[in-house]
DRENDO-1510 file (C-alpha; in Angstrom, 1 decimal, always signed):
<recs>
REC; n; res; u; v; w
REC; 1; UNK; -49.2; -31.7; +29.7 .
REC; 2; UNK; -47.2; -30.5; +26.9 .
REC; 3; UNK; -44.0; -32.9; +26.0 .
REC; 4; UNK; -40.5; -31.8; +25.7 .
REC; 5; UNK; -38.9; -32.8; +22.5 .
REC; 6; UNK; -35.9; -35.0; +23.2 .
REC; 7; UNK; -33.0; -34.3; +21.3 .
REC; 8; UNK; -30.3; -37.0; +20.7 .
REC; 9; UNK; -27.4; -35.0; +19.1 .
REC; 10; UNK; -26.4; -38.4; +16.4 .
REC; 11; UNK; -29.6; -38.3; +15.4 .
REC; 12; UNK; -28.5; -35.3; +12.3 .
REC; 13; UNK; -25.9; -35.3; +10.4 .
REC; 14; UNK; -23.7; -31.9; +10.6 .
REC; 15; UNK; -25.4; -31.1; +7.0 .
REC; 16; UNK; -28.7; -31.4; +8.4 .
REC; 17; UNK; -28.2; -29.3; +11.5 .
REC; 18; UNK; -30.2; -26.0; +12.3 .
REC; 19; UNK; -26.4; -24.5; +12.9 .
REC; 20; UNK; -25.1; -25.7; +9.6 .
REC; 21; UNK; -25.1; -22.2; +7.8 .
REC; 22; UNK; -22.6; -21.1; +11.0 .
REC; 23; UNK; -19.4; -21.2; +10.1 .
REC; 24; UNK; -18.5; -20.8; +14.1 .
REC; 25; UNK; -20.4; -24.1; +14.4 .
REC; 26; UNK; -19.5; -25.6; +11.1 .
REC; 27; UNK; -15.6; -25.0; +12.1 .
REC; 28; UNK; -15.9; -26.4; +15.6 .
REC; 29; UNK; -17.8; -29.3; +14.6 .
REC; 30; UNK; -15.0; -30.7; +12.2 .
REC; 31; UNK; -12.3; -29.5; +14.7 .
REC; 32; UNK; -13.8; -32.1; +16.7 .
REC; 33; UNK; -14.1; -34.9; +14.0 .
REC; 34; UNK; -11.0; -34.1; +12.9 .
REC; 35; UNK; -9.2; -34.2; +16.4 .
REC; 36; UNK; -10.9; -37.2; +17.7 .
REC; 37; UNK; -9.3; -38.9; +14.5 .
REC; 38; UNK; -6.2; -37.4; +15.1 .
REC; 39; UNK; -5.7; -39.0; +18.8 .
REC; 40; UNK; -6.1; -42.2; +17.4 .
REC; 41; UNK; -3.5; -42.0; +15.4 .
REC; 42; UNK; -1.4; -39.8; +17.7 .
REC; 43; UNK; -2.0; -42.3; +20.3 .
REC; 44; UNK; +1.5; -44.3; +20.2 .
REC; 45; UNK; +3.3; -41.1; +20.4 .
REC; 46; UNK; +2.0; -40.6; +24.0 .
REC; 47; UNK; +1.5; -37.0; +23.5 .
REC; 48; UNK; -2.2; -35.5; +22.1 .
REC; 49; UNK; -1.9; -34.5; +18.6 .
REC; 50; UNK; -1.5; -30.4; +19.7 .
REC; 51; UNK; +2.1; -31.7; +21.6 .
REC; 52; UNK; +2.9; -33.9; +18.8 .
REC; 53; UNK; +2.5; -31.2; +16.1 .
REC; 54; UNK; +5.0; -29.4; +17.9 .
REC; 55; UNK; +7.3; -32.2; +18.2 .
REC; 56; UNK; +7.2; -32.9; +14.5 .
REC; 57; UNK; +7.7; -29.4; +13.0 .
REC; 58; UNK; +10.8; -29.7; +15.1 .
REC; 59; UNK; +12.1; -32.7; +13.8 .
REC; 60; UNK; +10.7; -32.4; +10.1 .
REC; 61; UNK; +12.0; -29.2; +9.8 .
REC; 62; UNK; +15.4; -30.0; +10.9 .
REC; 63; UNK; +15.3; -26.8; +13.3 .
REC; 64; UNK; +17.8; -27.6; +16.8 .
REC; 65; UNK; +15.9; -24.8; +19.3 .
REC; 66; UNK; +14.0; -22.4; +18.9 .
REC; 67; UNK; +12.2; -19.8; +21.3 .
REC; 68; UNK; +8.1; -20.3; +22.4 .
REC; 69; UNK; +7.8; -17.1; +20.2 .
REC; 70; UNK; +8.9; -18.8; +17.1 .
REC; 71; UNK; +6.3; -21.7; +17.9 .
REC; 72; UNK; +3.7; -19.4; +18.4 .
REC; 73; UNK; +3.6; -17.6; +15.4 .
REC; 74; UNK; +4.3; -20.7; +13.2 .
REC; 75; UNK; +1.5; -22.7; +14.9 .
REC; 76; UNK; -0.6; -19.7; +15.0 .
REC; 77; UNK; -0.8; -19.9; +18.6 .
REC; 78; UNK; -1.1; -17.6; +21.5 .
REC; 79; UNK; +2.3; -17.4; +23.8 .
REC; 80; UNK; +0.4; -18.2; +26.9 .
REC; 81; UNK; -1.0; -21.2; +25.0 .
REC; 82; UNK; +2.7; -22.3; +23.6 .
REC; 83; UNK; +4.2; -21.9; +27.2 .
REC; 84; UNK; +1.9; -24.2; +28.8 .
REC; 85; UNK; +2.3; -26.6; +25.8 .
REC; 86; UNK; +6.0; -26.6; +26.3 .
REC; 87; UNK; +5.5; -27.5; +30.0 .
REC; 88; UNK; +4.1; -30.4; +29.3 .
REC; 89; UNK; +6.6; -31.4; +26.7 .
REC; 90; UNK; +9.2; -30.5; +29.0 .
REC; 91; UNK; +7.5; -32.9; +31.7 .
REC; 92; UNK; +7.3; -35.6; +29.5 .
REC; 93; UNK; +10.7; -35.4; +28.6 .
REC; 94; UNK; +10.5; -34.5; +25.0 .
REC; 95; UNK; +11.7; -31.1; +25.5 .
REC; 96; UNK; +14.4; -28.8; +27.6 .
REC; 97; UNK; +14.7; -25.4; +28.1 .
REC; 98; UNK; +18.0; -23.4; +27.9 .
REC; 99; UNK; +19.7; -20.2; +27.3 .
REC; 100; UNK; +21.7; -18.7; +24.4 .
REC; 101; UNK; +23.5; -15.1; +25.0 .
REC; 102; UNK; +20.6; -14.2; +27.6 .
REC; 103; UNK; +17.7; -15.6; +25.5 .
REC; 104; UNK; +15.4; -18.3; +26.7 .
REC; 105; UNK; +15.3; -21.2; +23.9 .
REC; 106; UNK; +14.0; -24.6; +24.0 .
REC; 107; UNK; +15.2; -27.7; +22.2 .
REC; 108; UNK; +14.3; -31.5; +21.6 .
REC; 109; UNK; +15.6; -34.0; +23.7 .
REC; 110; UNK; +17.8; -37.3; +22.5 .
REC; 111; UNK; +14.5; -39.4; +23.3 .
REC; 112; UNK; +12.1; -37.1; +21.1 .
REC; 113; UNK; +14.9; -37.4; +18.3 .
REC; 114; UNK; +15.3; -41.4; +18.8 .
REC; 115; UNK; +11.3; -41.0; +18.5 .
REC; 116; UNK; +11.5; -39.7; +14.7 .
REC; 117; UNK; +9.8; -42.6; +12.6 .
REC; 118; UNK; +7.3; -43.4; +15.1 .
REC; 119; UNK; +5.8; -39.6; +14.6 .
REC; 120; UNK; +6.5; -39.6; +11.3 .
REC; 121; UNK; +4.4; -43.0; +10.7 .
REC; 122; UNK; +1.5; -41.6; +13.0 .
REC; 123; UNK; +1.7; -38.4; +11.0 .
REC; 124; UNK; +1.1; -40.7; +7.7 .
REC; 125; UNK; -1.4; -42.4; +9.2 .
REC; 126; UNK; -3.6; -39.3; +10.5 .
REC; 127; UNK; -3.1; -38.5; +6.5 .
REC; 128; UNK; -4.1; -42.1; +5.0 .
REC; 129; UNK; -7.2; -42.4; +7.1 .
REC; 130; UNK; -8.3; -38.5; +6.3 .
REC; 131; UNK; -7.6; -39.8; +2.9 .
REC; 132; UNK; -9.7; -42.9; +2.8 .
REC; 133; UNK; -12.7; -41.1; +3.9 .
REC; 134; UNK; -12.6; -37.8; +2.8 .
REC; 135; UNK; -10.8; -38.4; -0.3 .
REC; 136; UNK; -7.2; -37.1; -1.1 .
REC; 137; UNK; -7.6; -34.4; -3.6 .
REC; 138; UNK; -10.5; -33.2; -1.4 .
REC; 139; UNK; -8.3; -33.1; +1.7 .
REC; 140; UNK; -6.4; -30.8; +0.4 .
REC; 141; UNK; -9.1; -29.2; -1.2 .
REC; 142; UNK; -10.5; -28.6; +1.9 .
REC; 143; UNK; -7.1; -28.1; +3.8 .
REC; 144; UNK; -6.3; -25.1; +1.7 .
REC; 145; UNK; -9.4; -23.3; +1.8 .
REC; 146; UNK; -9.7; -23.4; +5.6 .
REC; 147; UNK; -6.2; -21.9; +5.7 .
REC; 148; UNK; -6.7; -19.1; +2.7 .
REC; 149; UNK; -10.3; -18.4; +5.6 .
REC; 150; UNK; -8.3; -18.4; +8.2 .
REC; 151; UNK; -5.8; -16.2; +7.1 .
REC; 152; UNK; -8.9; -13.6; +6.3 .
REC; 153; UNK; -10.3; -14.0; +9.3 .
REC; 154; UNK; -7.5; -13.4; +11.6 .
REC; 155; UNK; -6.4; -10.2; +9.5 .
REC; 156; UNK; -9.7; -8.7; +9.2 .
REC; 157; UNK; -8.8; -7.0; +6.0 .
REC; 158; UNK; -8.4; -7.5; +2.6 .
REC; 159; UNK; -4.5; -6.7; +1.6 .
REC; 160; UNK; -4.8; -5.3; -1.9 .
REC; 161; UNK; -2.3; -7.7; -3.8 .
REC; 162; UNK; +0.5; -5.9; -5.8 .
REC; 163; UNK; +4.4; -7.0; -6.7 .
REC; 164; UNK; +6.8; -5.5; -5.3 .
REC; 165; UNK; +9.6; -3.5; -6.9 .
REC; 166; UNK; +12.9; -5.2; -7.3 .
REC; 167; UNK; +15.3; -4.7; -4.3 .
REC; 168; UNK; +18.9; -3.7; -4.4 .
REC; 169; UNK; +21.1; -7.1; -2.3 .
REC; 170; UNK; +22.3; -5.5; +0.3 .
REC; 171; UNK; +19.8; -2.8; +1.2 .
REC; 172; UNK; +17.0; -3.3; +3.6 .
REC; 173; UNK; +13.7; -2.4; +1.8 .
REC; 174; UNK; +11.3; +0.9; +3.0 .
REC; 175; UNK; +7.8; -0.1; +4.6 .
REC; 176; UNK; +6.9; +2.6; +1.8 .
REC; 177; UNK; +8.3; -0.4; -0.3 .
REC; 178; UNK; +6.9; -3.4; +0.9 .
REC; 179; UNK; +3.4; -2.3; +1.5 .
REC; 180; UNK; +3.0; -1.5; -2.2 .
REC; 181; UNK; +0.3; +0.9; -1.1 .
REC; 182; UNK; +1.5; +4.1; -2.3 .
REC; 183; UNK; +1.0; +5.5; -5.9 .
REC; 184; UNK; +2.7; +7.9; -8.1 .
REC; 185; UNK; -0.4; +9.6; -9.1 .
REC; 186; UNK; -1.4; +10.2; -5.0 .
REC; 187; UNK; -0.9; +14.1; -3.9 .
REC; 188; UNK; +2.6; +14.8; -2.1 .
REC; 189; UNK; +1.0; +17.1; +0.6 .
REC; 190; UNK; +3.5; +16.3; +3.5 .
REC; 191; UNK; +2.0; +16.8; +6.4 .
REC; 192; UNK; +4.7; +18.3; +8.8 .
REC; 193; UNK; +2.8; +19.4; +12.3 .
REC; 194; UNK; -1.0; +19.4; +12.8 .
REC; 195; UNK; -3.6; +18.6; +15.6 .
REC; 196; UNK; -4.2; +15.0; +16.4 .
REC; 197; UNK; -7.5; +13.5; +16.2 .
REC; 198; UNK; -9.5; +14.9; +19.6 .
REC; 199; UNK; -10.1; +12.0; +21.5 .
REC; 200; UNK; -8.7; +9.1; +19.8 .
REC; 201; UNK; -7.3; +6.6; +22.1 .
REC; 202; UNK; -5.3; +2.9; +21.9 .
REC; 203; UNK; -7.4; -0.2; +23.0 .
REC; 204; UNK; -4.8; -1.2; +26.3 .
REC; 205; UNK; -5.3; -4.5; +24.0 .
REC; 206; UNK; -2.0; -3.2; +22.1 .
REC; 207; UNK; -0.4; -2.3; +24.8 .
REC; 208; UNK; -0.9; -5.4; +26.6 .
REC; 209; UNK; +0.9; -7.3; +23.9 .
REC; 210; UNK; +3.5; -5.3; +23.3 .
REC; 211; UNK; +7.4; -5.5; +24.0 .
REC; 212; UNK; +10.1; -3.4; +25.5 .
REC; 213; UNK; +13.1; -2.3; +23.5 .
REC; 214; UNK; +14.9; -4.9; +25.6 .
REC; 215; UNK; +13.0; -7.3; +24.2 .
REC; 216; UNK; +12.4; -6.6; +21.0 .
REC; 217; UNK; +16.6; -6.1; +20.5 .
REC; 218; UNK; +16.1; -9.5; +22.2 .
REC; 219; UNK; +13.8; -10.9; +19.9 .
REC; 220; UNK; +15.8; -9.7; +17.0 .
REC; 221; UNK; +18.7; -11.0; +18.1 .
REC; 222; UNK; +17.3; -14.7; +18.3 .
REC; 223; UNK; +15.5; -14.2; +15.1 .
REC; 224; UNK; +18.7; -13.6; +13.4 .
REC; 225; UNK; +20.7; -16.7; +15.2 .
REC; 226; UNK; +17.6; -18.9; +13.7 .
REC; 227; UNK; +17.5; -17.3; +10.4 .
REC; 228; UNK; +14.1; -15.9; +10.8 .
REC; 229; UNK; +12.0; -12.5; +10.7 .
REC; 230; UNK; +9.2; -11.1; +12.1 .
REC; 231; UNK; +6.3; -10.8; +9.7 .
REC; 232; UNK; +5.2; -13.4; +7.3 .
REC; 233; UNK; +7.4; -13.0; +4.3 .
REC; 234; UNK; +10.1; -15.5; +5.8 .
REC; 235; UNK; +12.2; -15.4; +2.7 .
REC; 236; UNK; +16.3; -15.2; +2.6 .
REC; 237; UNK; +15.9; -11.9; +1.2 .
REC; 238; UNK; +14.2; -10.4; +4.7 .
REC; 239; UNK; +16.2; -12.2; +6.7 .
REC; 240; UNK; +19.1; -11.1; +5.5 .
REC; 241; UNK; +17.5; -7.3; +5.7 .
REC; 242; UNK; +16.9; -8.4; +9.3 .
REC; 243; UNK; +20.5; -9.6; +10.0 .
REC; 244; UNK; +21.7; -6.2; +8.5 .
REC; 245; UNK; +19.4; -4.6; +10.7 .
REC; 246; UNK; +20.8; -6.1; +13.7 .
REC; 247; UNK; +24.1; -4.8; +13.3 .
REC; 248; UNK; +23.3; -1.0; +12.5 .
REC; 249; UNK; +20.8; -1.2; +15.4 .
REC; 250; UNK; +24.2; -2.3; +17.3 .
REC; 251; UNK; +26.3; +0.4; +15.8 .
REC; 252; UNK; +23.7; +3.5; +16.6 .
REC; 253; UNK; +23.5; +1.9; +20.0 .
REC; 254; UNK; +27.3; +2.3; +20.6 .
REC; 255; UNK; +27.8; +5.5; +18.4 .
REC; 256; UNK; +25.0; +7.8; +19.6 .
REC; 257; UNK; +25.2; +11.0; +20.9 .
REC; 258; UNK; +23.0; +12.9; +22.2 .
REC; 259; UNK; +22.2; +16.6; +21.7 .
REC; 260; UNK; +22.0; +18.8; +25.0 .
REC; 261; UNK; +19.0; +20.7; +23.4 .
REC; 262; UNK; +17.0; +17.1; +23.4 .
REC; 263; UNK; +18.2; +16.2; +27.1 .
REC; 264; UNK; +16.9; +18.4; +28.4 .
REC; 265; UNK; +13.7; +18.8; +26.6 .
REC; 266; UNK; +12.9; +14.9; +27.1 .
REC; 267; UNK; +14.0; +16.1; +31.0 .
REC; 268; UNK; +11.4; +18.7; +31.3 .
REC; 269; UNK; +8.2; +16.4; +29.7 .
REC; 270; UNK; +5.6; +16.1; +33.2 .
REC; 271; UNK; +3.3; +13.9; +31.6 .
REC; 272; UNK; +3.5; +10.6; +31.3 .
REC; 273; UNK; +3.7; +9.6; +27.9 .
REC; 274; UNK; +3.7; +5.8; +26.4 .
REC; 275; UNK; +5.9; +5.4; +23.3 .
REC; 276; UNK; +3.8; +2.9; +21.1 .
REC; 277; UNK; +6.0; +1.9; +17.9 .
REC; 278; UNK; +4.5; +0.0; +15.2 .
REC; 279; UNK; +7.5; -1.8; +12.9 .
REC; 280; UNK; +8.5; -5.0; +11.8 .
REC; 281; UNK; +12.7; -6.3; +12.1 .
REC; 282; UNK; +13.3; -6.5; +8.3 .
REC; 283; UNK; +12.3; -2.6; +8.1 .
REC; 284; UNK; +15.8; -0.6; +7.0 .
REC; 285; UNK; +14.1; +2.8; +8.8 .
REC; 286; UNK; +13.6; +1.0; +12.2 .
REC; 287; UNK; +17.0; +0.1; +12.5 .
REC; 288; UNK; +17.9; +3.8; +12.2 .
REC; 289; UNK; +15.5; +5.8; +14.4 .
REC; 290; UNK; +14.3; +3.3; +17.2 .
REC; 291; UNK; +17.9; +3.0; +18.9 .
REC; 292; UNK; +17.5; +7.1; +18.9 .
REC; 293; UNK; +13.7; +7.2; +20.5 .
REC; 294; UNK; +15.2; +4.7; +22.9 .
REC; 295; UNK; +18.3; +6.5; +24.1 .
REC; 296; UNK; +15.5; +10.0; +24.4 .
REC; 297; UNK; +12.9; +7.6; +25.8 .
REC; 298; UNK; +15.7; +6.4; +28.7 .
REC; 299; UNK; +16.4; +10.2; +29.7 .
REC; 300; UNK; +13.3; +10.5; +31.7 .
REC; 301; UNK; +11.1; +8.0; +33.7 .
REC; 302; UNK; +8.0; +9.0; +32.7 .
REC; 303; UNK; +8.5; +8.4; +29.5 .
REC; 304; UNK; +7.8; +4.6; +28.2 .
REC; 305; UNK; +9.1; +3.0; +25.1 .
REC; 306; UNK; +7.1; -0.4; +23.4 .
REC; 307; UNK; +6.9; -1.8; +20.3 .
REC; 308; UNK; +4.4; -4.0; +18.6 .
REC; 309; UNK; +4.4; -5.4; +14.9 .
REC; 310; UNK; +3.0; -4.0; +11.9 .
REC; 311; UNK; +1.7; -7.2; +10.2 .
REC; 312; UNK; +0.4; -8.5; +13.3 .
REC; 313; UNK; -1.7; -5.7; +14.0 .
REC; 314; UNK; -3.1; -4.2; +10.7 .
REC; 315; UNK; -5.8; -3.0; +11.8 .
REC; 316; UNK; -3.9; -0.1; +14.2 .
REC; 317; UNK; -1.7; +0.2; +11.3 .
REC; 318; UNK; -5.0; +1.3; +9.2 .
REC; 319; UNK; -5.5; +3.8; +11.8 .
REC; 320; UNK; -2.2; +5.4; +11.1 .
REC; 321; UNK; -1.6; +5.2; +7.5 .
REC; 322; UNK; +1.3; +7.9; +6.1 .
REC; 323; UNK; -0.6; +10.3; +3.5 .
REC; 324; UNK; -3.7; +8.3; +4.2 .
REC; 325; UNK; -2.7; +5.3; +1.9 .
REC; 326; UNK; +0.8; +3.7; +3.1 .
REC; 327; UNK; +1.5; +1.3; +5.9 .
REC; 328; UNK; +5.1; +2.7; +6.6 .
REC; 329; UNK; +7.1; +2.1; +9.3 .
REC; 330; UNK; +8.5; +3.0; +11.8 .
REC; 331; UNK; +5.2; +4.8; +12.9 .
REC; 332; UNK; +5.2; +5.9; +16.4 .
REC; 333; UNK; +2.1; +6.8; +18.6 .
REC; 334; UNK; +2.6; +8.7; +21.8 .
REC; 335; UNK; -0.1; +8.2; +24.0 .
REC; 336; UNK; -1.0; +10.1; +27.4 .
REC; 337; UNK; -0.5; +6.7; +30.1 .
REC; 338; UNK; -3.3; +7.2; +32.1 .
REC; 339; UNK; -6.0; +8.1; +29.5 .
REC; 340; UNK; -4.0; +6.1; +26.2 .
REC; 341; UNK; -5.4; +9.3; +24.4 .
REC; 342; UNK; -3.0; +10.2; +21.3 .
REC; 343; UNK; -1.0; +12.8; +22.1 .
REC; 344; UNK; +1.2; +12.8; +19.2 .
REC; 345; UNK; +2.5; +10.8; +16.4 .
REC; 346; UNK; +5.7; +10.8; +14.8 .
REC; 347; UNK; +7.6; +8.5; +11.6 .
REC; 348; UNK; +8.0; +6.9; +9.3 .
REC; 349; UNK; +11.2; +8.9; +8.7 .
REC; 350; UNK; +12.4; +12.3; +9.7 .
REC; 351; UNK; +10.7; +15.5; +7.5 .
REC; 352; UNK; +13.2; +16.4; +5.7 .
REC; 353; UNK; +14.1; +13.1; +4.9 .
REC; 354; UNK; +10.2; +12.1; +3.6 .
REC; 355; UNK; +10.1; +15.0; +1.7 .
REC; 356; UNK; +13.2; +13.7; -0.4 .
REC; 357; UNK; +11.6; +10.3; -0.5 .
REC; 358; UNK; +8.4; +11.8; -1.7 .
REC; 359; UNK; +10.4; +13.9; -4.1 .
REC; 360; UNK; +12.8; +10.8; -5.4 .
REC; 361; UNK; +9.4; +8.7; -5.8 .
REC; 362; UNK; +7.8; +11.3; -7.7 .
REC; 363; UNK; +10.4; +11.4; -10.3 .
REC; 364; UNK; +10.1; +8.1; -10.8 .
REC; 365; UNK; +13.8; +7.3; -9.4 .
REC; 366; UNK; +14.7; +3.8; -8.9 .
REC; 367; UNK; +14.3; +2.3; -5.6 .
REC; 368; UNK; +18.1; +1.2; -5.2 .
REC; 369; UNK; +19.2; +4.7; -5.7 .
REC; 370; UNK; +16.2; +5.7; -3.1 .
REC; 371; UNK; +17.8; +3.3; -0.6 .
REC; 372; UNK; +21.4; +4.5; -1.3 .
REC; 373; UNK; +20.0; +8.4; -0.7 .
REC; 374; UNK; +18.4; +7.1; +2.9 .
REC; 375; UNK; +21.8; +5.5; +3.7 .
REC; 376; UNK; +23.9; +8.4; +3.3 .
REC; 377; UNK; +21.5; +10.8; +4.7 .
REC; 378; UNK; +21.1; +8.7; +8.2 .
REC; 379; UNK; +24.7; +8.5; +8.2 .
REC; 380; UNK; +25.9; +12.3; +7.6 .
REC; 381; UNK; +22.8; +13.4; +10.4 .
REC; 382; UNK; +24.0; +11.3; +12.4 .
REC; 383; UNK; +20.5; +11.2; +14.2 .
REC; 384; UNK; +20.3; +14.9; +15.2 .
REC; 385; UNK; +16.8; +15.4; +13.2 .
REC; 386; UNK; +15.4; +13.0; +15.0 .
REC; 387; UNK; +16.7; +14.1; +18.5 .
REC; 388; UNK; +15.5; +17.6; +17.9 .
REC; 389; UNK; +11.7; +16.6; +16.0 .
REC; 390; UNK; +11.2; +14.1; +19.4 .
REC; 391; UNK; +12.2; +17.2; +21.7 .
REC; 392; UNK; +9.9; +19.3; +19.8 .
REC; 393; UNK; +6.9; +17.1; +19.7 .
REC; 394; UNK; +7.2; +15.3; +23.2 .
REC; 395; UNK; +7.8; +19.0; +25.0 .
REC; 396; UNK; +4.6; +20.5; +23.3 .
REC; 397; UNK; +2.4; +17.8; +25.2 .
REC; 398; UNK; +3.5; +19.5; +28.6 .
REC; 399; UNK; +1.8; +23.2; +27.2 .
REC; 400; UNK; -1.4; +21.1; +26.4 .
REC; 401; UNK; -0.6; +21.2; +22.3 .
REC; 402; UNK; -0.7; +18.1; +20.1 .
REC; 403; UNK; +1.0; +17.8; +17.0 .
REC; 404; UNK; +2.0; +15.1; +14.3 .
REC; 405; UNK; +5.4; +15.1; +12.0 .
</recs>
């Protein structure tokens, strides 16, 4: 009779495991070293050390509410995963919701405040005891280059670093810009109208994550009242870019009219057609054009507008780069509903208005005085090229033509 081996898993170290070469395995096996440590130590707290985290970015950071969204991203959580986390805080009495101008926030409560030194000391002492046994320069040794592979990982690219030019106060910087992906010495073809790529589709993926114009204004709206942006380049500079943002988004809202010609072009469109825009809040472009594909989106019900974020989703963005090299923004994608096959694609700017960029950027022209140009053109069109290159381009779908601008 032939013997099984019995394996008793604390007989190997982690070193010595068969797995050890796995980072899946290697990862997960300190995630559970590390977080049976870290309820120990969590333990007076009453909460498990995912709750508690939350708690304490709330009160180190000196932040009164904030939205599940915010938590999310800085925790590098999923929204499902924050709302149930916030549940239980909210049971336990560390936490209540509320609402500011129509937005859904949540806040700490005066017992989670009173609470303050104890997390802080349980915080310290998670820290001390990683300390004594792993050693502190190897703590954060080790703490820094499991962030720098996490960061990798969840991207699934490698960004080519560059700096970015200076930016004008005031002005809110091009995607063309901030991507720093686009070189003087690249051809200035501009492609105007061509055939999309036969058969390329959206993953629903995308779609599933991705926001109505309600909520993105929303989202903007609360970003702004916490002095945040979307993205991760959280400095003042973007945030202010995002603030700015706000209020033109606010003005074309109010201002906008639109041409007959478009209404009843957008009218006429029989297919339904989902309006997928890739942008990001800070982006000065955006906060031109999406109020305007809104308003033409609203004129007819088959049409459906929803946005998701550039940074968040690079590798859509890759799929859609302008000239083949830049990540600009806004970039729509109009996709046939039932099928999600492309059926068109439209941005980062009007045509006329890209060929000037391109033109400016080739003689070497200063980005403040690109900026300035953008300004004043938006403003004198007054949105018209974009009502009548949307007409154009959403109309052709129904004669069974694809195009791009």
């Amino acid at each position: 009779m032939r013997l099984k081996r019995r394996l008793d898993p604390e007989s190997e170290t982690a070193a010595d495991c068969r797995f050890a070469p796995s980072l899946y395995f290697s990862a997960s096996a300190l995630a559970r070293a590390t977080e049976k440590l870290a309820i120990e130590c969590f333990r007076p707290t009453g909460l498990n050390p995912s709750l508690a985290y939350i708690v304490l970015l709330l009160l180190d950071s000196n932040i009164s509410s904030v939205s599940n969204a915010y938590l999310a991203r800085t925790l590098l959580l999923s929204q499902s995963t924050m709302v149930r986390h916030v549940d239980q805080l909210v049971k336990k009495g560390f936490m209540e919701r509320f609402e500011y101008d129509d937005i859904p926030m949540i806040c700490l409560t005066e017992e989670a405040l009173d609470q303050y030194d104890l997390f802080i000391r349980c915080s310290n002492d998670f820290a001390g005891k990683c300390d004594e046994l792993l050693g502190a320069e190897n703590r954060w040794k080790l703490a820094r280059e499991m962030n720098e592979a996490t960061d990798k990982l969840r991207l699934g690219v490698s960004a080519a670093a560059g700096a970015l030019p200076d930016i004008a106060a005031g002005e809110c910087p091009t995607a063309d810009e901030k991507s720093g992906r686009e070189s003087r010495s690249l051809p200035r073809k501009l492609i105007v109208m061509s055939t999309p790529e036969q058969g390329r589709t959206v993953e629903t993926a995308y779609l599933q994550k991705s926001i109505s114009y309600e909520a993105y204004t929303r989202l903007i709206d609360e970003l702004v009242t916490n002095g945040q942006t979307t993205g991760p380049d959280q400095s003042e500079a973007f945030i202010h870019y995002t603030a700015l943002n706000q209020q033109r988004m606010h003005r074309w809202e109010k201002t906008i009219q639109l041409l007959p010609s478009a209404e009843t072009a957008l009218k006429s469109v029989t297919v339904p057609q989902t309006w997928l825009v890739l942008t990001e809040a800070w982006c000065g472009d955006a906060a031109h054009s999406i109020p305007v594909l809104h308003a033409l989106a609203a004129l007819n019900p088959l049409i459906t507008l929803r946005f998701v974020f550039r940074d968040e989703n690079p590798e859509l963005m890759d799929r859609y780069l302008t000239n083949g090299v830049s990540r600009s923004i806004p970039k729509l994608i109009a996709l046939d509903t039932a099928t999600r096959e492309e059926l068109f694609t439209w941005g980062p700017r009007p045509t006329p208005l890209q060929a000037t960029f391109l033109k400016m950027r080739e003689e070497g022209i200063a980005y403040a005085a690109i900026k300035e140009e953008l300004q004043r053109w938006y403003n004198k069109d007054r949105s018209v090229t974009i009502q009548q290159e949307m007409a154009a381009l959403a109309t052709a779908t129904n004669t069974g033509m694809g195009m791009t601008a």
